[in-house]
N, C-alpha and C positions, 0 to 999 in steps of 0.2 A: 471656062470653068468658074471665074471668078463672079461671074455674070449671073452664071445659075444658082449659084452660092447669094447672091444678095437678092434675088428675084424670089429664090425659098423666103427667106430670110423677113421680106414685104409680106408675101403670102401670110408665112406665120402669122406676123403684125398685127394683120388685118383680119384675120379670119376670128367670127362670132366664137367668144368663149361657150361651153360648153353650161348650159342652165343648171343651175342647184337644185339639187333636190330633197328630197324632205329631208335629210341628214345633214343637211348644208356646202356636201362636196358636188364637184359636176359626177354626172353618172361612171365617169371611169377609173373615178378617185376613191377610194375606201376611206376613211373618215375612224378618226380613233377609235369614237365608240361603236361604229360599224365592225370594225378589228378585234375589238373589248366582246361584242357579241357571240366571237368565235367559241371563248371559252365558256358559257355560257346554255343552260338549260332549266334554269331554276327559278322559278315563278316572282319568286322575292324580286332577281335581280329586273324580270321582264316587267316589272310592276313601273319598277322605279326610275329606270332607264328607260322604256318605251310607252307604255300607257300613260305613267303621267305629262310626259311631253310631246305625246300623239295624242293621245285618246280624250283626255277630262277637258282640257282649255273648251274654252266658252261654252261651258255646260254640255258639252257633245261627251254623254258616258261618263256623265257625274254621279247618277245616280238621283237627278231631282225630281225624274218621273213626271217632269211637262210635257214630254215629247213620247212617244215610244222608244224613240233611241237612248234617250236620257236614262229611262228605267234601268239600265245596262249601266251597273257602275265598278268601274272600270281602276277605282283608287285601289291605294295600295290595300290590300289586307279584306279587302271587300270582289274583287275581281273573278277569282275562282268560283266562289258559288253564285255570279252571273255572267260564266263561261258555263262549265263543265254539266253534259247533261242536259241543256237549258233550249228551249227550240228555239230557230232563228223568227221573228216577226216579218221578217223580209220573207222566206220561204216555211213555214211551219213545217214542215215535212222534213226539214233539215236538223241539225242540230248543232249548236253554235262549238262547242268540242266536245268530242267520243274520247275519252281519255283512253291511251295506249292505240285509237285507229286517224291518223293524222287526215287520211284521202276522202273518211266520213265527216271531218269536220266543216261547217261550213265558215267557220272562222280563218281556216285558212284560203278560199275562194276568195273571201270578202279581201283577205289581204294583197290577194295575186299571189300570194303562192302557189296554190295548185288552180289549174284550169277547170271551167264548169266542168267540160267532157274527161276530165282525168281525176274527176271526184268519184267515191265510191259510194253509192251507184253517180252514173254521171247526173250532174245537175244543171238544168237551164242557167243561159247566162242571166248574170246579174242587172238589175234593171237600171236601163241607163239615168232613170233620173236617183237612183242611190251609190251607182257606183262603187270601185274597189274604196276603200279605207289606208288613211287615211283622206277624209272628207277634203275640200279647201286647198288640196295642193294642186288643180290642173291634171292632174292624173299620177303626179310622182307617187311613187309606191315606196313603204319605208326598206333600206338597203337590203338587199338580197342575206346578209348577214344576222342582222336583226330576224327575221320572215324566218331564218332557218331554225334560230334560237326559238321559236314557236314552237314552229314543227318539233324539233329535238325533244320541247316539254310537254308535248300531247304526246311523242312517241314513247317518252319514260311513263305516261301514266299519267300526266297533267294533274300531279300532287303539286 
């Protein structure tokens, strides 16, 4: 017994910690402000908590209008009226959020929260050279927590 108790033990030791992801925990770990997202549905807070720490850094969703992505800005108090209503550039057909219809939005595709084929209507997947959002992390997707806090604020109406 004591044998398999210290052979665990190595195992542990040894075994590849679990990769960080965009929220800075490994995937099985919830992360304060992943927790803090819980209570959470109000544009102000997704502003300041998540776009400015995902979205604007290095001009991605500044609003500097170099890029087409840039056009989309994304700072505080500017975000909404280049969300809501607004067609996606990746898909024009889409629309970046449908305020009060979360499954039409294509801002939550782009975020991996909802699936092309479980969007309303389904939508093609996303092109693999733009990828889900946030850009630059290798595919981490921001915490399931955060993504819901979205959702919650397009499902109250995306005021």
């Amino acid at each position: 017994m004591r044998g398999a108790v210290a052979a665990v033990a190595l195992l542990l030791a040894c075994a590849k910690p679990e990769p960080a992801g965009v929220d800075g925990a490994a995937d099985s770990a919830v992360t304060p402000a992943c927790m803090e997202a819980t209570q959470h549905s109000d544009l102000a807070w997704i502003e300041q908590n998540m776009f400015e720490g995902s979205c604007v850094f290095s001009s991605c969703h500044s609003g500097t209008a170099t890029t087409p992505s840039t056009t989309i800005d994304l700072h505080v108090g500017q975000s909404r009226t280049h969300l809501v209503g607004v067609a996606s550039m990746i898909d024009p057909s889409r629309t970046l959020v449908v305020a009060s219809a979360p499954r039409q939005s294509w801002l939550l595709v782009m975020l991996g929260q909802v699936a092309p084929g479980d969007a309303d209507p389904p939508a093609s997947p996303i092109p693999t050279d733009v990828g889900t959002m946030p850009q630059g992390t290798g595919g981490q997707l921001l915490c399931p927590e955060k993504r819901d806090a979205i959702e919650r604020w397009i499902a109250a109406g995306a005021n």
